[in-house]
VODO-814698 format. One record per residue (C-alpha): x, y, z; residue in one letter. Coordinates in steps of 0.1 Angstrom, whole numbers, plus 5000, padded with zeros to 4 digits. Layout:
<nodes>
+------+------+------+------+
|    X |    Y |    Z | resn |
+------+------+------+------+
|    X |    Y |    Z |    A |
...
+------+------+------+------+
</nodes>
This chain:
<nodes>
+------+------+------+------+
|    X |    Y |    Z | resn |
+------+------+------+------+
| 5106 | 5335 | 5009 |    X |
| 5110 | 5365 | 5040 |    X |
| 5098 | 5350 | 5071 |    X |
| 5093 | 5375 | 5103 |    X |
| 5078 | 5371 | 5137 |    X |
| 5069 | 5399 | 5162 |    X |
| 5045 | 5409 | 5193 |    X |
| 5040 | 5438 | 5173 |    X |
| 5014 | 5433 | 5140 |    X |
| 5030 | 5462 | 5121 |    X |
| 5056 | 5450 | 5095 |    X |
| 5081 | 5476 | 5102 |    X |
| 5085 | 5460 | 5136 |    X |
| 5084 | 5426 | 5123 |    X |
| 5119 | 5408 | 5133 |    X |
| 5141 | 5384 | 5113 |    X |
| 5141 | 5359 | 5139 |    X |
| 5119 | 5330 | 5154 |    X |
| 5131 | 5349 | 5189 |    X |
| 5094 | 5363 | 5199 |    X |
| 5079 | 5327 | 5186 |    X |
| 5106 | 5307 | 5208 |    X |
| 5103 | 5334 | 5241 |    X |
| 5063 | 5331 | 5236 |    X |
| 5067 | 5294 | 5240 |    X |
| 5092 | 5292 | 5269 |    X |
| 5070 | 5316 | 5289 |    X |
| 5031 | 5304 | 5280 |    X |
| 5038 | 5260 | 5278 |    X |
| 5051 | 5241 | 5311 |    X |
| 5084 | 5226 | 5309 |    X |
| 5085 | 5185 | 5304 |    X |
| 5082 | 5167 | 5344 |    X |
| 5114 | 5153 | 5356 |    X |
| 5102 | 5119 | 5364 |    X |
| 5137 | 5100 | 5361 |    X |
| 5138 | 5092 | 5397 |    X |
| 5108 | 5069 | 5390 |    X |
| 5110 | 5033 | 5383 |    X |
| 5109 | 5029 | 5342 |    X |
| 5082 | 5032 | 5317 |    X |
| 5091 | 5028 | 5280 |    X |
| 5063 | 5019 | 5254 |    X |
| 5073 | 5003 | 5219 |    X |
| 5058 | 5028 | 5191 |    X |
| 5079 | 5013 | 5162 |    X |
| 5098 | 4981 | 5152 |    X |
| 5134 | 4980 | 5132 |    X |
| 5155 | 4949 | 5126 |    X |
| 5188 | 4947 | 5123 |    X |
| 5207 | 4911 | 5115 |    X |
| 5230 | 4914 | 5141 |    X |
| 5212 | 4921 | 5173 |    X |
| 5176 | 4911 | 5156 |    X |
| 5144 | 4932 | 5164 |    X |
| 5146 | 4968 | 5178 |    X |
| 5117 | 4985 | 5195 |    X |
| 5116 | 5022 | 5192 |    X |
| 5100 | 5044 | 5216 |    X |
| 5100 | 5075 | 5245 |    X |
| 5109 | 5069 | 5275 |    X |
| 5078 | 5078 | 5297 |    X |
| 5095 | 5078 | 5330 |    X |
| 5126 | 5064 | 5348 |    X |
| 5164 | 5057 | 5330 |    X |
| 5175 | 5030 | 5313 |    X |
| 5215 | 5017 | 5307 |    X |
| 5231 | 4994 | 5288 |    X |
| 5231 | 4961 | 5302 |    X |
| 5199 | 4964 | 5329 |    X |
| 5181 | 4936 | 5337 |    X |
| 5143 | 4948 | 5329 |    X |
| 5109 | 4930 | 5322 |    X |
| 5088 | 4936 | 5291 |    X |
| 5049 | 4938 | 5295 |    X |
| 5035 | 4915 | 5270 |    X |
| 5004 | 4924 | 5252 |    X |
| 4983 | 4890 | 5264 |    X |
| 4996 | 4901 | 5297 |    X |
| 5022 | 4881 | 5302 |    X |
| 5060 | 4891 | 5319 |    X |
| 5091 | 4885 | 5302 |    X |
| 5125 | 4893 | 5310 |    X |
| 5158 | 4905 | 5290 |    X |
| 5188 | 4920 | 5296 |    X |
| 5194 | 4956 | 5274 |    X |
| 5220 | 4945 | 5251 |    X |
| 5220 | 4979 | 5231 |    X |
| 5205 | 5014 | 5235 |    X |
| 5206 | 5039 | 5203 |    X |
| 5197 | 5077 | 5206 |    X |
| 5186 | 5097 | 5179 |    X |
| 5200 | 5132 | 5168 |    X |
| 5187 | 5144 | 5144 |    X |
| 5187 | 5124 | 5113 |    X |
| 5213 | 5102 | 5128 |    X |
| 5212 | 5070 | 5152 |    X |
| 5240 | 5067 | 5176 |    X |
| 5248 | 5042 | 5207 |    X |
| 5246 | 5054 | 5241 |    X |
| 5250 | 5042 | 5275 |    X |
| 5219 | 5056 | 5292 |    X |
| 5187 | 5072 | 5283 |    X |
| 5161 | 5093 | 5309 |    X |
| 5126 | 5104 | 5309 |    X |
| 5114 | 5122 | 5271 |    X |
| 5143 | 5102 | 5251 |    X |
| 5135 | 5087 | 5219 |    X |
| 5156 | 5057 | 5218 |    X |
| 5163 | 5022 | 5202 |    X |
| 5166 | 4990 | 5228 |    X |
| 5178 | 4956 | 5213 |    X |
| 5180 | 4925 | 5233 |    X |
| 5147 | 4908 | 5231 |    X |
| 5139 | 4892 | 5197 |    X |
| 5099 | 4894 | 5199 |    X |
| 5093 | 4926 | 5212 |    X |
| 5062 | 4943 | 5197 |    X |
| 5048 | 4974 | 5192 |    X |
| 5028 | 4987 | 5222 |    X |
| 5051 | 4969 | 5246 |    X |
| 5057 | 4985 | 5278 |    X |
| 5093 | 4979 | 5294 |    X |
| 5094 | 4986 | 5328 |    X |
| 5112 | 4980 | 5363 |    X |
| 5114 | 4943 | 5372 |    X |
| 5102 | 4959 | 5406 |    X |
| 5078 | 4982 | 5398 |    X |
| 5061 | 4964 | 5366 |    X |
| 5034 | 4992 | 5361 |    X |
| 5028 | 4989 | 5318 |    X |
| 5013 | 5020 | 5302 |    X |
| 4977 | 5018 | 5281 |    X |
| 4985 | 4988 | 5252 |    X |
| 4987 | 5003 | 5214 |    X |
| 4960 | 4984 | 5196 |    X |
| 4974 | 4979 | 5160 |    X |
| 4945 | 4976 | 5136 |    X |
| 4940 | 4939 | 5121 |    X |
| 4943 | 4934 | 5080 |    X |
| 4916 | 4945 | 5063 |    X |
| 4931 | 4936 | 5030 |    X |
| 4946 | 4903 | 5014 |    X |
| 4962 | 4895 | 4981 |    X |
| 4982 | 4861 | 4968 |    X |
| 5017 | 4866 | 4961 |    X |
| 5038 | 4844 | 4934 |    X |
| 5069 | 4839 | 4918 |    X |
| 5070 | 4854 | 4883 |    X |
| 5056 | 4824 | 4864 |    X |
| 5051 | 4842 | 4829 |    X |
| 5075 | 4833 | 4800 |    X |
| 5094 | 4865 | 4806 |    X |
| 5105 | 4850 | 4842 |    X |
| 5139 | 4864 | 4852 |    X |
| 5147 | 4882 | 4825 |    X |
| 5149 | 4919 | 4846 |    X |
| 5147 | 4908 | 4881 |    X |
| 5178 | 4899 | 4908 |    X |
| 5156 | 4876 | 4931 |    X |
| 5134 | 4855 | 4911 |    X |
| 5134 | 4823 | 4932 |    X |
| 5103 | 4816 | 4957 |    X |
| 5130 | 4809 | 4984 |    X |
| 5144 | 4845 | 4979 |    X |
| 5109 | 4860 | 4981 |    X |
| 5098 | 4841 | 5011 |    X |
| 5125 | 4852 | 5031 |    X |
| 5121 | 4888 | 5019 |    X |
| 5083 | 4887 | 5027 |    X |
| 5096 | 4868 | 5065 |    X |
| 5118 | 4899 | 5066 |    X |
| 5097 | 4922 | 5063 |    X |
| 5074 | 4908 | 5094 |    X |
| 5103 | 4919 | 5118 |    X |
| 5094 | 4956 | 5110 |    X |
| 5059 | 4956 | 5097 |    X |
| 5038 | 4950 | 5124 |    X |
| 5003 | 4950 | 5105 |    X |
| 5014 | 4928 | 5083 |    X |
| 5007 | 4887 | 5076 |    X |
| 5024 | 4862 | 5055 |    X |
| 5005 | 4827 | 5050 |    X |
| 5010 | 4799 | 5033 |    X |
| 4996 | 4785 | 5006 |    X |
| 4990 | 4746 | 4990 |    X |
| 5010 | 4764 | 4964 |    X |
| 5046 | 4761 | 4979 |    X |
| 5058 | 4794 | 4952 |    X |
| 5030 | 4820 | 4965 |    X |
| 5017 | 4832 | 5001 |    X |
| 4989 | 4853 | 5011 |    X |
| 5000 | 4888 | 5019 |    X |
| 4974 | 4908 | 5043 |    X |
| 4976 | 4943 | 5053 |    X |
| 4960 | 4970 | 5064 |    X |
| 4949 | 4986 | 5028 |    X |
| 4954 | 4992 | 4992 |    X |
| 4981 | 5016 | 5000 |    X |
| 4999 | 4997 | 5024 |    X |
| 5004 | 4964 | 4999 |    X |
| 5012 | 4981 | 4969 |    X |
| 5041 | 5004 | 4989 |    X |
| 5054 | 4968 | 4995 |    X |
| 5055 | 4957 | 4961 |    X |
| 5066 | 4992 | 4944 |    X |
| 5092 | 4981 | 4972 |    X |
| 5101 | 4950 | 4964 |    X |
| 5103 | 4958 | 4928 |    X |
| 5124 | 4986 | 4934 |    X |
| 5152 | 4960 | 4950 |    X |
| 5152 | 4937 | 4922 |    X |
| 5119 | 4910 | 4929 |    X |
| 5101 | 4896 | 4902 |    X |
| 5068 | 4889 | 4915 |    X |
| 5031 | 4882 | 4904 |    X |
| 5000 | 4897 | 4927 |    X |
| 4960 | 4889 | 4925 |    X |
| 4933 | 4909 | 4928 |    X |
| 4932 | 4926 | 4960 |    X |
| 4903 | 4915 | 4983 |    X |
| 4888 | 4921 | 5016 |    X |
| 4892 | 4899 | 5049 |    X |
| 4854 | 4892 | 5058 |    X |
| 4844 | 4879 | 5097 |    X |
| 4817 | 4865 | 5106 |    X |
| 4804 | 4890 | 5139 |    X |
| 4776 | 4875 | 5157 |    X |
| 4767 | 4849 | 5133 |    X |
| 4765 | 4868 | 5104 |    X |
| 4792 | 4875 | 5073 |    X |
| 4809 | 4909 | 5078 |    X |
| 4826 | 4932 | 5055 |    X |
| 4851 | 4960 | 5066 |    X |
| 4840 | 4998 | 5067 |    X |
| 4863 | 5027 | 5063 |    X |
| 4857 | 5067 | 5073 |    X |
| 4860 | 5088 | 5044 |    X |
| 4871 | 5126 | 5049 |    X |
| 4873 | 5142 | 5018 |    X |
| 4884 | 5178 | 5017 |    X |
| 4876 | 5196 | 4984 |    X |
| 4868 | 5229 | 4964 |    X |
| 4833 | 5230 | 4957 |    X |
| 4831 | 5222 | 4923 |    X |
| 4841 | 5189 | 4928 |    X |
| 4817 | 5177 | 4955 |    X |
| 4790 | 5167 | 4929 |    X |
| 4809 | 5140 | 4912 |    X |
| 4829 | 5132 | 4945 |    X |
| 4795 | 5126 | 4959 |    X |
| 4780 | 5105 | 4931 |    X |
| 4810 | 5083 | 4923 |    X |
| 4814 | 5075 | 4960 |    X |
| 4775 | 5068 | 4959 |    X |
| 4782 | 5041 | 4928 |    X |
| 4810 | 5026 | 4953 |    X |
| 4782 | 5025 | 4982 |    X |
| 4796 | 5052 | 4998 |    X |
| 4774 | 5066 | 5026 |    X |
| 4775 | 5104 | 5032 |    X |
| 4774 | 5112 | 5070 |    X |
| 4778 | 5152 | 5070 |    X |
| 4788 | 5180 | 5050 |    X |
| 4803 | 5214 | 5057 |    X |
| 4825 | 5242 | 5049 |    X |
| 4856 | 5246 | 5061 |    X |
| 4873 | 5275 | 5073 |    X |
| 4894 | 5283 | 5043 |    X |
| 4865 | 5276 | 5024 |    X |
| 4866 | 5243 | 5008 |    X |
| 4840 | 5217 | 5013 |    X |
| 4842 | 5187 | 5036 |    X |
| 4828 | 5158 | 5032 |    X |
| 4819 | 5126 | 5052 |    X |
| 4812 | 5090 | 5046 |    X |
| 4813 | 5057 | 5056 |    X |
| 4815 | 5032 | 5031 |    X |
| 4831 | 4993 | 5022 |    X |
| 4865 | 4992 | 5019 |    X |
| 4860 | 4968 | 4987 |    X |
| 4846 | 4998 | 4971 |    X |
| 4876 | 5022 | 4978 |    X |
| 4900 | 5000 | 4961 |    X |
| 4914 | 5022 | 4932 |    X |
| 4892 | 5052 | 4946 |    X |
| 4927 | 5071 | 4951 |    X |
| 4936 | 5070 | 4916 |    X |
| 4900 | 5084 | 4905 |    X |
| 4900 | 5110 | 4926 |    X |
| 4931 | 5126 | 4919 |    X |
| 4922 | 5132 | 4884 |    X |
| 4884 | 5144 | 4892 |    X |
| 4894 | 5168 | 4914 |    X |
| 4926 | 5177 | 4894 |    X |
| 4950 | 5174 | 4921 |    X |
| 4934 | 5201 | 4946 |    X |
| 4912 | 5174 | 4966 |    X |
| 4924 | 5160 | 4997 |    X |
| 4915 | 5125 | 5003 |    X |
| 4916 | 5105 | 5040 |    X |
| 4902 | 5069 | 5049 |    X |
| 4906 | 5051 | 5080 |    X |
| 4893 | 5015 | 5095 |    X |
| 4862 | 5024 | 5112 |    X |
| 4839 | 4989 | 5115 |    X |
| 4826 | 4956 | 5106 |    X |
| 4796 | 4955 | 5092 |    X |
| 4773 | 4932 | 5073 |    X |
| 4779 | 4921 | 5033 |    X |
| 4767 | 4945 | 5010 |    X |
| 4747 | 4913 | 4987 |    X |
| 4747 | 4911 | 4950 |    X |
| 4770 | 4939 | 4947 |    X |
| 4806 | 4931 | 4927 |    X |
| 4827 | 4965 | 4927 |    X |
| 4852 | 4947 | 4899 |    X |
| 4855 | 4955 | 4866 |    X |
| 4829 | 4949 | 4845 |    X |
| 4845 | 4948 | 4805 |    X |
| 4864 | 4922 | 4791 |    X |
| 4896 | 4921 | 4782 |    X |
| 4917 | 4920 | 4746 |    X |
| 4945 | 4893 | 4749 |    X |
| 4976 | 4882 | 4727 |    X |
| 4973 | 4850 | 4713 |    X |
| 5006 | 4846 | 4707 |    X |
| 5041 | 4863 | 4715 |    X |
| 5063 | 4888 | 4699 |    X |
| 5066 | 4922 | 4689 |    X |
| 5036 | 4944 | 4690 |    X |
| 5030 | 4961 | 4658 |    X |
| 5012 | 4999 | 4649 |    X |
| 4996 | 4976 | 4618 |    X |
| 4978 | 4953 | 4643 |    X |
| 4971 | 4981 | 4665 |    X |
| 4951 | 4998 | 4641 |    X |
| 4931 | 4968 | 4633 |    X |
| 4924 | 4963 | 4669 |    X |
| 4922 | 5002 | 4686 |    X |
| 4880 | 5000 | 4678 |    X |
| 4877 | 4973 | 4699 |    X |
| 4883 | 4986 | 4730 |    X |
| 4914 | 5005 | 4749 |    X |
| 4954 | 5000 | 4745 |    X |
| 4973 | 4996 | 4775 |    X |
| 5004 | 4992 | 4755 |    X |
| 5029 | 5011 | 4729 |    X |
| 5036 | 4995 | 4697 |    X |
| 5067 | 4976 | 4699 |    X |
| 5062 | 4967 | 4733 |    X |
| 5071 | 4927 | 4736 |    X |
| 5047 | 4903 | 4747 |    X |
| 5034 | 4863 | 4750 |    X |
| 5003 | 4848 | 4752 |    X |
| 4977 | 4858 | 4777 |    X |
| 4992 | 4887 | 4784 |    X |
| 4967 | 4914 | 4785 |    X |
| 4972 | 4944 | 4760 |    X |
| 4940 | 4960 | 4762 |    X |
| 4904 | 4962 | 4780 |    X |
| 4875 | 4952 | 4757 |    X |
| 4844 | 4976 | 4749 |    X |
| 4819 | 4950 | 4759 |    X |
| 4818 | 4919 | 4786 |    X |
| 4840 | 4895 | 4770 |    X |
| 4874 | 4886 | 4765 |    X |
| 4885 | 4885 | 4730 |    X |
| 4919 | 4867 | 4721 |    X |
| 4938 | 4895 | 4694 |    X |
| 4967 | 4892 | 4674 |    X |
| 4985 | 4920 | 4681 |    X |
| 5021 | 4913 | 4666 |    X |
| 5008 | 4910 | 4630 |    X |
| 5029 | 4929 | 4605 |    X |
| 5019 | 4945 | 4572 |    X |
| 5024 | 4921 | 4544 |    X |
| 5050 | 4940 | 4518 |    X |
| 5042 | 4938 | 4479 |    X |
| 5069 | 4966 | 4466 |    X |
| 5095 | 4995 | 4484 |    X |
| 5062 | 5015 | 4483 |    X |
| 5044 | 5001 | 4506 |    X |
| 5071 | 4997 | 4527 |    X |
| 5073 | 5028 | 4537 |    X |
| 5034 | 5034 | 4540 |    X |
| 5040 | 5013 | 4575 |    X |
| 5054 | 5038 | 4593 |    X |
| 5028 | 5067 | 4586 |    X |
| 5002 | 5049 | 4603 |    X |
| 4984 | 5066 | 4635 |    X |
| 4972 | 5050 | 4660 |    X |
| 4952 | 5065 | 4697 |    X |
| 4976 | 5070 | 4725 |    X |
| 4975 | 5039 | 4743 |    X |
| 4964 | 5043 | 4784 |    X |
| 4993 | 5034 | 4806 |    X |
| 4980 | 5023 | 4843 |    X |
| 5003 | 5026 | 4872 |    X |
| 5009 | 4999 | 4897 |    X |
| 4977 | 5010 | 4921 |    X |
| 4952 | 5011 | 4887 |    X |
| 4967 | 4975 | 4876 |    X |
| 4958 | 4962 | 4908 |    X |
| 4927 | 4973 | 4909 |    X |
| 4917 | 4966 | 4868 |    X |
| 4922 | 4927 | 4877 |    X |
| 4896 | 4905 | 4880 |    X |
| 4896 | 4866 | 4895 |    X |
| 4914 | 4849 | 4866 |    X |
| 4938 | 4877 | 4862 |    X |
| 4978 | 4884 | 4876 |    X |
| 4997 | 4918 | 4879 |    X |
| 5032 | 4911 | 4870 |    X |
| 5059 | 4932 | 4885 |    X |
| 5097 | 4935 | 4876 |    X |
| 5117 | 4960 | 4883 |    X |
| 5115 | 4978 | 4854 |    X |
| 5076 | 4963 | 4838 |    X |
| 5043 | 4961 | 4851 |    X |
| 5023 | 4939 | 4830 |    X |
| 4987 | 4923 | 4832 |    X |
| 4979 | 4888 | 4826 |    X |
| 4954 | 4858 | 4824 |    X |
| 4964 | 4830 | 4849 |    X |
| 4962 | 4806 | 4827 |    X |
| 4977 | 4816 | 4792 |    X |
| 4968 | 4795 | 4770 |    X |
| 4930 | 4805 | 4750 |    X |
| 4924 | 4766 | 4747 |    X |
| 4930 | 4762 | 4786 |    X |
| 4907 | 4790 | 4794 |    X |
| 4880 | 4778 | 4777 |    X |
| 4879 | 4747 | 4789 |    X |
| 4882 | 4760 | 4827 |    X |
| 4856 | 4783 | 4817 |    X |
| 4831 | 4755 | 4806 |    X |
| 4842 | 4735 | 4837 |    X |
| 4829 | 4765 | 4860 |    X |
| 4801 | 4768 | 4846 |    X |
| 4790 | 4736 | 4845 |    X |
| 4800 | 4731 | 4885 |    X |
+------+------+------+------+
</nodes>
């Protein structure tokens, strides 16, 4: 790469500098105002926690200073004053965070000292307590049940198994995560986890994962209100941004999902742009299917944008059933073979796994109970070698986001650090049925 800049559009001229580009902007774009003289106005963008001093809020300094041991008031957002004393300031430069003494107007900086500082916050001068516009933080839009890992693989690749470890991890993450909510359950080993999207929960658990958890999630599922008397479902705004190839499929899966299209037009480097507005139950694994229709050149954004009413007799889930072990072990290519026409592998052969574990998704409706670790019985050496020339389809491996979204009600996404694995809540075929039967007859 040869990057130039110039006043002049003839490459010959061209310099090896950013010089024109910085003069250009020193000369055409007024310098910052110099308000430090003024009493002080600093607004909480972002929260960090740190056991030590607890919560942090991060922010710019709008006007006025700030030192290290001030006594200042903090602009709640119900309205309400409170008062701390600045027990730490932290500056940034560049990728580092260092302590300082005293910060002006247009610093980015760090203040400790008040434990439930949140963002949107304005701190300001006891004696001039003027607070800047509130930051309105978006409510949950999204909920799932978290659990401790109850399958009979518990703890055997996770750190933190326990539900004590993992409720204090979920608490933690509350101090910086300030569109998320933990609740509790009858259930005294899960909670229920809201946020602000698909994304936003699994990036916690691919997190929590990543440090060692063992945890089991439900089917994501929307937060509905009632607005006005009547049951509400969360809308998002769709901008897709994609070659033109693609927008006839983009347009007709997003249509299956209830997808509204709002406009349409070409953009200026010549791809297509399209907009919607539809229920955020039907985006849930959209991501995933839009990467591979548009093979990797689409460009997909969605955003809260309303409450409106329930889309009625209209279930986005999965509609096939499911092929389940019926017992545990080993999974073998022999069984496999006997079992690839019924519907699709989600596992390799070998793979180890229990009862109810899910190892497949059925080609009709129904669940079917398979057994999946059978091996070959062996007459003579001959056939004991024919085993191993057997072929089998290559089995479909689903990320975290497509696991997630392939559960239904009675199913669990597992998650160790090192396995993602699907799962019946209750494992046992007899014990299904029977709970089955029971729901139906209620």
């Amino acid at each position: 790469m040869n990057g130039t800049s110039s006043y002049d559009s003839e490459i010959s001229k061209q310099e090896h500098t950013m010089k024109p580009i910085f003069d250009t902007i020193i000369k055409n774009i007024p310098a910052p105002i110099d308000n430090s003289d003024e009493p002080l106005q600093f607004q909480v963008a972002m929260l960090d926690y740190n056991d030590f001093v607890g919560r942090i809020g991060i922010g710019r300094i709008f006007r006025g200073t700030i030192k290290v041991g001030d006594n200042v008031t903090v602009m709640k957002l119900d309205g309400s004053k409170q008062n701390f004393r600045v027990t730490k300031l932290m500056g940034f430069f560049g990728l580092k965070k260092e302590d300082i003494q005293q910060a002006k107007a247009g610093d980015l900086i760090a203040v400790s000292g008040m434990e439930d500082i949140n963002v949107g916050e304005t701190v300001v001068d006891p004696k001039d307590p003027e607070p800047l516009p509130i930051l309105r933080i978006d409510a949950p839009t999204l909920q799932m049940t978290f659990g401790t890992n109850t399958s009979p693989f518990a703890g055997q690749d996770g750190k933190f198994v326990t539900a004590r470890q993992l409720e204090d991890r979920l608490k933690r993450e509350l101090h910086t995560d300030v569109s998320l909510r933990v609740e509790d359950t009858d259930n005294p080993g899960s909670w229920i986890v809201s946020g602000r999207g698909e994304l936003h929960l699994s990036i916690l658990i691919e997190t929590l994962r990543r440090e060692g958890f063992e945890l089991q999630a439900s089917r994501p599922e929307v937060i509905y209100r009632e607005v006005d008397g009547q049951m509400c479902e969360p809308f998002e705004s769709v901008q897709i941004d994609t070659p033109d190839e693609y927008t006839g499929s983009i347009i007709d899966t997003l249509s299956q999902r209830k997808g509204e299209m709002q406009n349409m037009e070409t953009t200026d480097n010549g791809q297509t742009r399209l907009t919607f507005l539809a229920p955020s139950r039907g985006l849930i694994g959209y991501s995933t299917e839009f990467l591979s229709m548009t093979r990797g050149y689409g460009i997909l954004n969605h955003t809260f944008e309303k409450y409106m009413p329930v889309i009625k007799g209209w279930n986005p889930g999965r509609k096939k059933g499911t092929l389940v072990s019926m017992n545990a072990g080993k999974a073998t290519t022999y069984a496999m073979m006997g079992i690839e026409s019924r519907g699709t592998l989600l596992i390799d052969p070998g793979t180890e796994v229990y009862e109810g574990m899910i190892v497949g998704e059925n080609n009709r409706e129904n669940d079917i109970t398979v057994n999946i670790t059978k091996g070959k019985n062996l007459t003579n050496v001959r056939a004991a070698g024919s085993d191993d020339m057997a072929r089998i389809k290559t089995p479909t491996h689903l990320s975290l986001e497509e696991s997630l979204e392939f559960l239904n009600e009675d199913e669990l996404c597992e998650v160790t650090p090192h396995f993602v694995r699907l799962r019946k809540k209750i494992l046992n075929s007899n014990s299904r049925e029977k709970e089955a039967k029971r729901r139906k007859h209620n």
